[in-house]
DSSP file (Angstrom, degrees, kcal/mol; ACC not computed):
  #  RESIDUE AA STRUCTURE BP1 BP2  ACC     N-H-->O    O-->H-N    N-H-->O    O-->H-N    TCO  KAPPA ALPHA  PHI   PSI    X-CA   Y-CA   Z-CA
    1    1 A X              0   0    0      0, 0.0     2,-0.1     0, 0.0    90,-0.1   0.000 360.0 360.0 360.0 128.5    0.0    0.0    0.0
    2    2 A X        -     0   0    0     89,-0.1    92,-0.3    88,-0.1     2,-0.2  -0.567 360.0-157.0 -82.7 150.2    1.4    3.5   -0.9
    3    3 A X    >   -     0   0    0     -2,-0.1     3,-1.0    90,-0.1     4,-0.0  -0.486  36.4-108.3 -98.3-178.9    2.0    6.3    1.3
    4    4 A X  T 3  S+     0   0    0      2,-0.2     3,-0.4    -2,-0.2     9,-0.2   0.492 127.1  63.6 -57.9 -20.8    2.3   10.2    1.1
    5    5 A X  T 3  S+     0   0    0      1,-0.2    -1,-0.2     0, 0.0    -3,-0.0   0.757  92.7  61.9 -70.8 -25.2    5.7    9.0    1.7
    6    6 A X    <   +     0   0    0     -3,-1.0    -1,-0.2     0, 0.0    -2,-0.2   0.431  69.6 132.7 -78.4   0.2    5.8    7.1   -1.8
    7    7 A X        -     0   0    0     -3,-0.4     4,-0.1    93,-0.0    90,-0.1  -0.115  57.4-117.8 -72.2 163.0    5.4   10.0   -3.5
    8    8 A X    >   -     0   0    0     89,-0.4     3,-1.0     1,-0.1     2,-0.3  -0.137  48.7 -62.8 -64.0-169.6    8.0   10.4   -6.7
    9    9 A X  T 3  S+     0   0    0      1,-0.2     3,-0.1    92,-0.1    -1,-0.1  -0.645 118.4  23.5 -62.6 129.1   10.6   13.0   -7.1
   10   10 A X  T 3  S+     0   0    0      1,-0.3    17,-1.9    -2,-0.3     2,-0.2   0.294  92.2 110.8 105.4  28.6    9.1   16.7   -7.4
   11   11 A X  E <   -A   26   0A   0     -3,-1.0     2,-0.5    15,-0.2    -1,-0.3  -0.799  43.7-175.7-107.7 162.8    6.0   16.2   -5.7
   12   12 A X  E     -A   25   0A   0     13,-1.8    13,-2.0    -2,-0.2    -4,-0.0  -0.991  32.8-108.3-148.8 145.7    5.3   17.6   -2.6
   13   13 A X  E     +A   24   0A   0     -2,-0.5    11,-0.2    11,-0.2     3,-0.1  -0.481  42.0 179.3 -44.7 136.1    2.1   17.5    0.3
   14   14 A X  E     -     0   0A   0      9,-1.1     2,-0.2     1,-0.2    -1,-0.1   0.496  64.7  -2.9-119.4 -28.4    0.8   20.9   -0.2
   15   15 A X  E     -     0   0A   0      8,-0.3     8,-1.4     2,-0.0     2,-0.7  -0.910  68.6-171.7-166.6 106.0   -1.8   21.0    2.0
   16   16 A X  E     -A   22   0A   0     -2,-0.2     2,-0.8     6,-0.2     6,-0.2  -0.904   4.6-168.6-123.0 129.3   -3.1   17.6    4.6
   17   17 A X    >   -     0   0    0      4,-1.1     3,-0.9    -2,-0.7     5,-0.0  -0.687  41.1 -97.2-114.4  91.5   -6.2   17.9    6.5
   18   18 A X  T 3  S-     0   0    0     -2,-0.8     3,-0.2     1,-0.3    -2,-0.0   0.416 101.6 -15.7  39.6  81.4   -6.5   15.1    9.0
   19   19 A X  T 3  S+     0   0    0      1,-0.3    -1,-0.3    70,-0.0     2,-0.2   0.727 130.2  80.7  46.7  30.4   -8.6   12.6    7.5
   20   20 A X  S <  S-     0   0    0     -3,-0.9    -3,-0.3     1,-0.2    -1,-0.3  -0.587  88.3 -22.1-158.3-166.4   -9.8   15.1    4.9
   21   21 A X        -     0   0    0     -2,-0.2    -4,-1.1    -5,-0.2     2,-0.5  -0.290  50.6-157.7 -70.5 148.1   -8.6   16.3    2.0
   22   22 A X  E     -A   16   0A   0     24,-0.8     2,-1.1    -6,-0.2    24,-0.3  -0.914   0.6-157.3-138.7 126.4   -4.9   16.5    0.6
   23   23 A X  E     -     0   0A   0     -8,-1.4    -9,-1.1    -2,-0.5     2,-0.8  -0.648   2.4-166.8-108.4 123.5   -3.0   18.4   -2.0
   24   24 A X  E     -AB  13  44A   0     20,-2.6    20,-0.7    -2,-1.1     2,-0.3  -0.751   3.1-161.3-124.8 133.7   -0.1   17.9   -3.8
   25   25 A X  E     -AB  12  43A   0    -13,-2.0   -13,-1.8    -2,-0.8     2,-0.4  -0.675  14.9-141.2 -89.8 132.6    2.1   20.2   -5.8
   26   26 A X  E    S-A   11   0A   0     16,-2.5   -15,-0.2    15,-0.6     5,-0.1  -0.905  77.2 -27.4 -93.4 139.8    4.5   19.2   -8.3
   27   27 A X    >>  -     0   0    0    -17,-1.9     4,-1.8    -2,-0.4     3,-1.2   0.734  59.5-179.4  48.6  68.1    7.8   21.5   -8.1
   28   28 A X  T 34 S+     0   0    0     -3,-0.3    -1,-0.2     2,-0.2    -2,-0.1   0.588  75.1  77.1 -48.3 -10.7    6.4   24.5   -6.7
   29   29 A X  T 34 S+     0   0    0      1,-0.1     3,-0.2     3,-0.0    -1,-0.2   0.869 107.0  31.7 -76.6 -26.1   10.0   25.7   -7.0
   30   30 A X  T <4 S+     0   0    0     -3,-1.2     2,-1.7     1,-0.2     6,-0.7   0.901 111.9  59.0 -86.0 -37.1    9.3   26.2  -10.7
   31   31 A X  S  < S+     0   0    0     -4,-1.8    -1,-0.2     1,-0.2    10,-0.1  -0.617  75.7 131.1 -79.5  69.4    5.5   27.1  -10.8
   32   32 A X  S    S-     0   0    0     -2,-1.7     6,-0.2     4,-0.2    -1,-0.2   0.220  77.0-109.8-120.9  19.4    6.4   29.9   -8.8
   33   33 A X  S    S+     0   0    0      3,-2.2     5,-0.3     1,-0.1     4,-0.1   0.209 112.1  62.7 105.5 -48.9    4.9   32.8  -10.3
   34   34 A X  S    S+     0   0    0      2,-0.2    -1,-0.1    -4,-0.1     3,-0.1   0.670 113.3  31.2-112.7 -71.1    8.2   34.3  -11.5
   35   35 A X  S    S-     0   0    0      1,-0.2     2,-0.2    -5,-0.1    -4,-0.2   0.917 139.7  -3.8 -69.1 -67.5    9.3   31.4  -14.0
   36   36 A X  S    S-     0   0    0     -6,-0.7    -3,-2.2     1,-0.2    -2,-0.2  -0.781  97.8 -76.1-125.2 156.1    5.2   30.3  -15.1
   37   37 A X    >   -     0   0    0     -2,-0.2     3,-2.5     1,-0.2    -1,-0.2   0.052  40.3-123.2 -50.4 148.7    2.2   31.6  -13.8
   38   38 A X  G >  S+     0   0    0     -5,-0.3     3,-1.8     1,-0.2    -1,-0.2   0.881 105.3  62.4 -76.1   0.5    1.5   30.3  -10.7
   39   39 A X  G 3  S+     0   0    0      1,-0.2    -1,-0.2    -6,-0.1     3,-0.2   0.424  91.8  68.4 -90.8  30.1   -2.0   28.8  -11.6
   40   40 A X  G <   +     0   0    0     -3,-2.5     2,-0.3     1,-0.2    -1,-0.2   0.270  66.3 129.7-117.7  28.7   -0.3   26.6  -14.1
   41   41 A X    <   -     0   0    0     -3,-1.8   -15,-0.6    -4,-0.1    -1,-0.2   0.146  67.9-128.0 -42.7   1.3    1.3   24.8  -10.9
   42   42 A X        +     0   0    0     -2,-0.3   -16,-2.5   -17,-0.2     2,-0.4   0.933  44.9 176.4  12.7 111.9    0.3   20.9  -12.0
   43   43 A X  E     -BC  25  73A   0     30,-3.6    30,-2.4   -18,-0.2     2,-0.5  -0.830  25.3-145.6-139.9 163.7   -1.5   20.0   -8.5
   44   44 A X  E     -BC  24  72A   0    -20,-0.7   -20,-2.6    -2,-0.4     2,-0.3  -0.991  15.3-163.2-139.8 119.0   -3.5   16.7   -7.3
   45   45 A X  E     - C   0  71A   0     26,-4.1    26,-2.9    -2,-0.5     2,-0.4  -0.997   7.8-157.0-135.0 139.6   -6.3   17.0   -5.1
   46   46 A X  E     + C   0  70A   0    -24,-0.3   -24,-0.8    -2,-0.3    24,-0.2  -0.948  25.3 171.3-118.5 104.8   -7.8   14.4   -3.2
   47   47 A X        -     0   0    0     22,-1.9     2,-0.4    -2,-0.4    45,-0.1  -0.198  38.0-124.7-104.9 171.0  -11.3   14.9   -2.2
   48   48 A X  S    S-     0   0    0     20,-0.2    20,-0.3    15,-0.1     2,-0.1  -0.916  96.3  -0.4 -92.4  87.1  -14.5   13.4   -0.6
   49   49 A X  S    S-     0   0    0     -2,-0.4    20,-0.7    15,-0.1     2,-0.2  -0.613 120.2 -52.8 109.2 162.4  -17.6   13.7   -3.0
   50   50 A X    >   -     0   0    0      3,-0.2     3,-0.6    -2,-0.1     2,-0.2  -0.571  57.8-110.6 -64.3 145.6  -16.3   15.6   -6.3
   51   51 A X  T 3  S-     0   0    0      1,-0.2    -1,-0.1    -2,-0.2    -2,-0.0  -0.598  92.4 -11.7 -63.3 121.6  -14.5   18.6   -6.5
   52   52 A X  T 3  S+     0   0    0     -2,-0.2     2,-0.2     1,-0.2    -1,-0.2   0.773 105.7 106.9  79.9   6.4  -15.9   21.6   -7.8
   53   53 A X    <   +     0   0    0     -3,-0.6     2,-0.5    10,-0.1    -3,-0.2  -0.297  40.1 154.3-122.8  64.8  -19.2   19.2   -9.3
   54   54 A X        -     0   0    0     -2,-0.2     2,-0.2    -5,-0.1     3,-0.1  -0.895  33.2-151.7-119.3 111.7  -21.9   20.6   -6.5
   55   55 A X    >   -     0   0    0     -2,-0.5     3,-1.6     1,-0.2     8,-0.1  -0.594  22.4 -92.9 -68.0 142.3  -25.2   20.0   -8.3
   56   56 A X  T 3  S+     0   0    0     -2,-0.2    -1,-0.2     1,-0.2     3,-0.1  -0.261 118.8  23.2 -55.1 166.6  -28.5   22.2   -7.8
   57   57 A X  T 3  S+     0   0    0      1,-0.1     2,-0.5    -3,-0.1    -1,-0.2   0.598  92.6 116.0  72.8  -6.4  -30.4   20.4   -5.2
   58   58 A X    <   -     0   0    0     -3,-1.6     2,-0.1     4,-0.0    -1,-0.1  -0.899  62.0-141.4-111.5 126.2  -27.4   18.5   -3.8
   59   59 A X     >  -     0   0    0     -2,-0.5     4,-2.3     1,-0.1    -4,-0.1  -0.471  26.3-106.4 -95.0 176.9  -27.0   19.8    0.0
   60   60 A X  H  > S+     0   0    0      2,-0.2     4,-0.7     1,-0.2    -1,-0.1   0.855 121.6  52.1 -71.3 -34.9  -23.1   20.4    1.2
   61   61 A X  H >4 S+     0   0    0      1,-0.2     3,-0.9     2,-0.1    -1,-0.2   0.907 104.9  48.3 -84.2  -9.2  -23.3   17.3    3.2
   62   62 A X  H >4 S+     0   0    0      2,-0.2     3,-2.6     1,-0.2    -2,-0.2   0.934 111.5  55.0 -58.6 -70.6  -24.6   15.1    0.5
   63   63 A X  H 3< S+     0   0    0     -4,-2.3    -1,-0.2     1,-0.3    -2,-0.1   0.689 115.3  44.1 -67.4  -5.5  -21.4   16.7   -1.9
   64   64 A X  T << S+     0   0    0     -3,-0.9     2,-0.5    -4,-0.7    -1,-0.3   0.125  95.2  78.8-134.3  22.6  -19.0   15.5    1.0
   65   65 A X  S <  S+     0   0    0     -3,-2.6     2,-0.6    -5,-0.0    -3,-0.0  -0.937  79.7  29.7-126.8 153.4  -19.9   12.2    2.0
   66   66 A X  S    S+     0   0    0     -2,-0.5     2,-0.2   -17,-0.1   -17,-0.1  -0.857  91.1   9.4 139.1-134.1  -19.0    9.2    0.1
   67   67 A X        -     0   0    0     -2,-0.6     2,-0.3   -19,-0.1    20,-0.1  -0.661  69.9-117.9-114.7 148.2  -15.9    7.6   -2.6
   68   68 A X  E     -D   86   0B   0     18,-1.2    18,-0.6    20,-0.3     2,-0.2  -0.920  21.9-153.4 -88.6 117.9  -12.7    9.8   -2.9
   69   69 A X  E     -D   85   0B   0    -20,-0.7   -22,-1.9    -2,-0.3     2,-0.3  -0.594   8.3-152.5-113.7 154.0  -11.9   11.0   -6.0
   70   70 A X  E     -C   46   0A   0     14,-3.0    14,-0.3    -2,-0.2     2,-0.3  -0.988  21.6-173.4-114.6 134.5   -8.2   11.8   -7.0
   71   71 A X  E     -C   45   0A   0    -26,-2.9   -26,-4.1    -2,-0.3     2,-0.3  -0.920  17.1-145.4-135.1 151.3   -8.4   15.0  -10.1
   72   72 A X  E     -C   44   0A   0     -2,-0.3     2,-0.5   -28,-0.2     8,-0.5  -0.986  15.7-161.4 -87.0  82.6   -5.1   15.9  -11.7
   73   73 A X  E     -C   43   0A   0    -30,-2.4   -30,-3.6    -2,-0.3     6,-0.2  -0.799  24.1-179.9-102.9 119.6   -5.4   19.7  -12.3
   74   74 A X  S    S-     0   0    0      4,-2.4     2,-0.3    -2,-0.5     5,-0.2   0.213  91.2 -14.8-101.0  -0.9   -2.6   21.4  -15.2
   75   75 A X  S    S-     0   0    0      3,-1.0     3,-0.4   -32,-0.1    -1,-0.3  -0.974  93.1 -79.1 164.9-175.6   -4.7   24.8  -14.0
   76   76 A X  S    S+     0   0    0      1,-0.3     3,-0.1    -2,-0.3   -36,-0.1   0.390 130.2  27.9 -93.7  28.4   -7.9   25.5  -12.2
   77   77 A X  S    S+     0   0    0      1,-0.3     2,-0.5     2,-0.0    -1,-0.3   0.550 107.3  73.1-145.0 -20.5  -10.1   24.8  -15.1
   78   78 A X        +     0   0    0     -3,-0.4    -4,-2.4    36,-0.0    -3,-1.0  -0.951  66.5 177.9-135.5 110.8   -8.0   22.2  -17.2
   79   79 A X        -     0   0    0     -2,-0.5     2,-0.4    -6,-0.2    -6,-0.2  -0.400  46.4 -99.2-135.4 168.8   -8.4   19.2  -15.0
   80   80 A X        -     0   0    0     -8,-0.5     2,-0.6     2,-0.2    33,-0.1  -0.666  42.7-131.9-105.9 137.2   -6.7   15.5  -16.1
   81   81 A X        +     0   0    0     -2,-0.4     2,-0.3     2,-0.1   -10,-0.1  -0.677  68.3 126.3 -98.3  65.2  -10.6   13.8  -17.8
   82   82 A X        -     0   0    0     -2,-0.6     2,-0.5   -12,-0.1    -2,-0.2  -0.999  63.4-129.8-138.1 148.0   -9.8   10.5  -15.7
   83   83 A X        +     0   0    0     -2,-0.3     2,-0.4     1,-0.1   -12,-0.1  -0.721  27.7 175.9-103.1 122.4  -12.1    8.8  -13.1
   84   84 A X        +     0   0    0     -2,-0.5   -14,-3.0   -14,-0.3     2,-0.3  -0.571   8.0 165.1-137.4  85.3  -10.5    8.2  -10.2
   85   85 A X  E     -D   69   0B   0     -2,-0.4     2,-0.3   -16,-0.2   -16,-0.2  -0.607   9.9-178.4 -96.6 142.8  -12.6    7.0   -8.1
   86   86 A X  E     -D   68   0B   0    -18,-0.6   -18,-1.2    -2,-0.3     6,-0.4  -0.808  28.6-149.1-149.3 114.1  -11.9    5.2   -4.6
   87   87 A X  S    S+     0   0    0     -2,-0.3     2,-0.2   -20,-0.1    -1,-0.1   0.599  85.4  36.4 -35.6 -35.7  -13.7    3.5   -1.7
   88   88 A X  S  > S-     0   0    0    -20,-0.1     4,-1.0     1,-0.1   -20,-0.3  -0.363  73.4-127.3-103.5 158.6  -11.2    4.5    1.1
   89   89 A X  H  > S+     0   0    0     -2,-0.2     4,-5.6     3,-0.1     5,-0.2   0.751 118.1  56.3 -89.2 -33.6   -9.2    7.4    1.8
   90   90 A X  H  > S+     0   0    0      2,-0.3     4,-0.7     3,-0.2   -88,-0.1   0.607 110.9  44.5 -73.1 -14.5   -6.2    5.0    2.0
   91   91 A X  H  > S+     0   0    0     -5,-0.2     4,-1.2     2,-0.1     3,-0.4   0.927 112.5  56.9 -67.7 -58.7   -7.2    3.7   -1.9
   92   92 A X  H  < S+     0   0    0     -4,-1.0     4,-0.4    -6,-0.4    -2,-0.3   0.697 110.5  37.8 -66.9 -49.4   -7.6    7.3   -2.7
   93   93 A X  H >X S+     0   0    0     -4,-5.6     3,-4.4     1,-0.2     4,-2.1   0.984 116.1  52.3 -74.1 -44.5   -4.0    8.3   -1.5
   94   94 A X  H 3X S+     0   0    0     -4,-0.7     4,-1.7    -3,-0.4     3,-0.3   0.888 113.4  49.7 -47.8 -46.5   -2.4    4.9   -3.1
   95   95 A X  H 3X S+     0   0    0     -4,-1.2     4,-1.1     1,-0.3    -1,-0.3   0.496 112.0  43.5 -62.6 -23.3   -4.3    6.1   -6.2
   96   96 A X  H <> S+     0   0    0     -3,-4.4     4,-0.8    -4,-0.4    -1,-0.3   0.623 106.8  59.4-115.5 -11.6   -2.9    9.6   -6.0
   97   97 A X  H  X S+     0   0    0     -4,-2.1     4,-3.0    -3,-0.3   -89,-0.4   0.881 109.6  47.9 -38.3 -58.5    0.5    8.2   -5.3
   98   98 A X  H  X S+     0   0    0     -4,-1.7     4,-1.6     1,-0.3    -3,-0.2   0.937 109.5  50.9 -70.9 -55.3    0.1    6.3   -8.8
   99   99 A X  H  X S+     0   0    0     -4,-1.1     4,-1.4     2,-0.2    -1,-0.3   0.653 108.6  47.3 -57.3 -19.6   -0.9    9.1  -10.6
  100  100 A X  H  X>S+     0   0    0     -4,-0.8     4,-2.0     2,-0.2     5,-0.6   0.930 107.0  55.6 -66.8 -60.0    1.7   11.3   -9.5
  101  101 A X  H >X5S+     0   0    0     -4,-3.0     4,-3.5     2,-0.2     3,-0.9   0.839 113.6  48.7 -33.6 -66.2    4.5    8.4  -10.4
  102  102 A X  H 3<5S+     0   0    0     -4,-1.6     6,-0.5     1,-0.3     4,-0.4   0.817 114.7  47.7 -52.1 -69.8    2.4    8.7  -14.3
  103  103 A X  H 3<5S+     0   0    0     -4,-1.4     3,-0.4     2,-0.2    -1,-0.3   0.774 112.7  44.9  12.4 -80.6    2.9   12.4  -14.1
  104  104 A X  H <<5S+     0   0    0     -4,-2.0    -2,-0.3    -3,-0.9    -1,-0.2   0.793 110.3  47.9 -79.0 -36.0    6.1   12.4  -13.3
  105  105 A X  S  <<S-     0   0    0     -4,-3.5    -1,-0.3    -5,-0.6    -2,-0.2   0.681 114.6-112.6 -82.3   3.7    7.6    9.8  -15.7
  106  106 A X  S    S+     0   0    0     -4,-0.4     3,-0.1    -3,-0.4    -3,-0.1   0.341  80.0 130.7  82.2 148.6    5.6   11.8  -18.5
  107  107 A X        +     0   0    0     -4,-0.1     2,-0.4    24,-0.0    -4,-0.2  -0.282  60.7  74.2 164.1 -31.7    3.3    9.2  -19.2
  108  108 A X  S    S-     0   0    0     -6,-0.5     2,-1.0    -5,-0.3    -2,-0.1  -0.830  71.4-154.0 -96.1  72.0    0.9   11.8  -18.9
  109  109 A X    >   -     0   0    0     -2,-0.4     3,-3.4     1,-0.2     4,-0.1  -0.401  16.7-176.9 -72.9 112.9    0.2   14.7  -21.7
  110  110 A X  G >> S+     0   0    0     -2,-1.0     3,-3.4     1,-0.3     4,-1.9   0.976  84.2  74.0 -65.8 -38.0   -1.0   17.7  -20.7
  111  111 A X  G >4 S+     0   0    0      1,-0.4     3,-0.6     2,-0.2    -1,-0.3   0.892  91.7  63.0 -26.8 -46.8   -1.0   18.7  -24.5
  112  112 A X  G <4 S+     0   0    0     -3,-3.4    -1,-0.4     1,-0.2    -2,-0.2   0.267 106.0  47.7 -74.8  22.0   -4.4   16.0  -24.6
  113  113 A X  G <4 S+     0   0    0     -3,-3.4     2,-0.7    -4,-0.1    -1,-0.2   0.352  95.2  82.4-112.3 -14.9   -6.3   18.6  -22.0
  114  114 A X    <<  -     0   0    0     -4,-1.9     3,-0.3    -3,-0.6     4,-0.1  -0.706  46.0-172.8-104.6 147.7   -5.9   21.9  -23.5
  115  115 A X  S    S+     0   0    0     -2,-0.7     2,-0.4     1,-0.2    -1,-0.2   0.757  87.8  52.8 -72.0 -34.8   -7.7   23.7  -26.2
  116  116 A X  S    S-     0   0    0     -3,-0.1    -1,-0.2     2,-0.0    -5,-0.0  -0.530  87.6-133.3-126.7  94.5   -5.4   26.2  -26.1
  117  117 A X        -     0   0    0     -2,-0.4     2,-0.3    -3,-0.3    -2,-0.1   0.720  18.7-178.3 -18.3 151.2   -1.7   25.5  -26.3
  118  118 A X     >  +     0   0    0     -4,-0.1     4,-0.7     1,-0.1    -1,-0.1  -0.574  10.9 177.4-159.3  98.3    1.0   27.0  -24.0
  119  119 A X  H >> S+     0   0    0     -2,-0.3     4,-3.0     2,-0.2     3,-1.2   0.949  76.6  60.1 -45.8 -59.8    4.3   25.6  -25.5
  120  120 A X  H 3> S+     0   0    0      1,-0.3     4,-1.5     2,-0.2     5,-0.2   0.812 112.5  41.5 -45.1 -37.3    6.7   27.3  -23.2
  121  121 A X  H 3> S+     0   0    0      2,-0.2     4,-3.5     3,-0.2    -1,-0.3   0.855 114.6  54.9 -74.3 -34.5    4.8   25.3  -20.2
  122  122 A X  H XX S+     0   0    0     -3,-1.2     4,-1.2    -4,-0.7     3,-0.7   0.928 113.1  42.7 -67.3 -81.4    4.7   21.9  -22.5
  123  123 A X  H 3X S+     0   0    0     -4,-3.0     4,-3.8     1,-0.3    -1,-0.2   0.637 110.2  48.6 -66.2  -5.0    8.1   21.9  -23.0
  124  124 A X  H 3X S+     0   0    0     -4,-1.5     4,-2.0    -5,-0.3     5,-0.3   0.969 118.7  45.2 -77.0 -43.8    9.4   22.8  -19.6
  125  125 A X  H <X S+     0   0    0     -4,-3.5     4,-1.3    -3,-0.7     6,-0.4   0.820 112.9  49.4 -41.9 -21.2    6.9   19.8  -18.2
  126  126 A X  H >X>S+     0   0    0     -4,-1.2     3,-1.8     1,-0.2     4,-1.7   0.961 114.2  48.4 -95.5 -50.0    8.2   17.7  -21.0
  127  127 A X  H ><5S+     0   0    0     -4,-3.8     3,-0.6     1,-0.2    -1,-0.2   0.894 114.8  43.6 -20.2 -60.7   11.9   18.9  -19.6
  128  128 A X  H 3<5S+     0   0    0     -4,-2.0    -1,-0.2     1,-0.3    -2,-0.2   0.608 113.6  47.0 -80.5 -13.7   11.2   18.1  -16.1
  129  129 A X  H <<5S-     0   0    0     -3,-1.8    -1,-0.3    -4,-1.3    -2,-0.2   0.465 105.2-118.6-112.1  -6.0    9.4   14.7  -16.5
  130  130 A X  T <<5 +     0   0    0     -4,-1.7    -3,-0.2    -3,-0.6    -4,-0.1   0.293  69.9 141.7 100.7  -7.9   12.1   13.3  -19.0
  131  131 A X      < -     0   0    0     -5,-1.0    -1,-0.3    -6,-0.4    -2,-0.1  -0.251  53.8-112.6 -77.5 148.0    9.2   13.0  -21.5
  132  132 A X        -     0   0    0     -3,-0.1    -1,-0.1     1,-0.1     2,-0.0  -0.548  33.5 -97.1 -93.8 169.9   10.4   14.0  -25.1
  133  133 A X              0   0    0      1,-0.1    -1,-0.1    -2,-0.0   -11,-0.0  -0.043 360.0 360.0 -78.7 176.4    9.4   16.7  -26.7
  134  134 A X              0   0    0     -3,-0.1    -1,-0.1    -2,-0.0    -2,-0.1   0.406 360.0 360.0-117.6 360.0    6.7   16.8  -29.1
């Protein structure tokens, strides 16, 4: 079983709330603002209910009880389209463990989520994950 401990190289706990939700930032030393904007930080959030999917009619405790979803976010609107759903919180982190490892070994192309390019960003990710370039 993975831990927060497993995670690869250039991810980091961002944010753990106690049996609650956790976020993790890949190289915040680079997505710092100063080299790329900072909302193009590549961040992993691990939730209760979905993130951000609050239907009319759906009360707040109703969006927060339930499976733990892992979303892969390349900015706060251009989200990884993969279901990652998990009974446990302890699937959910093994599960966001894995997807960081995918991530990080390029495995992953953010090129398949945007509509609208940003090279500069592609190719430092593609740098930083070993992934060749496209």
């Amino acid at each position: 079983m993975s831990t927060l401990e497993d995670l690869p190289a250039g991810w980091t706990v961002w944010n753990e709330e106690p049996d609650g939700r956790c976020i993790l930032a890949y190289r915040p030393d680079v997505f710092d603002s100063e080299q790329f904007p900072a909302a193009c930080l590549p961040t992993l959030y691990l939730t209760r209910g979905r993130r951000n999917h609050r239907r009319p009619g759906v009360s707040r405790e109703d969006a927060t009880t339930g499976d733990w979803y892992v979303t892969l976010y390349f900015e706060p609107d251009v989200e990884l389209q993969e279901t990652n759903r998990f009974a446990t919180r302890e699937d959910g982190i093994e599960g966001a463990v894995e997807l960081a490892r995918r991530f990080a070994d390029g495995e992953i192309d953010p090129r398949d989520v945007y509509q609208v390019p940003r090279e500069d960003y592609f190719a430092k990710l593609d740098e930083l994950t070993g992934r060749p370039s496209n």
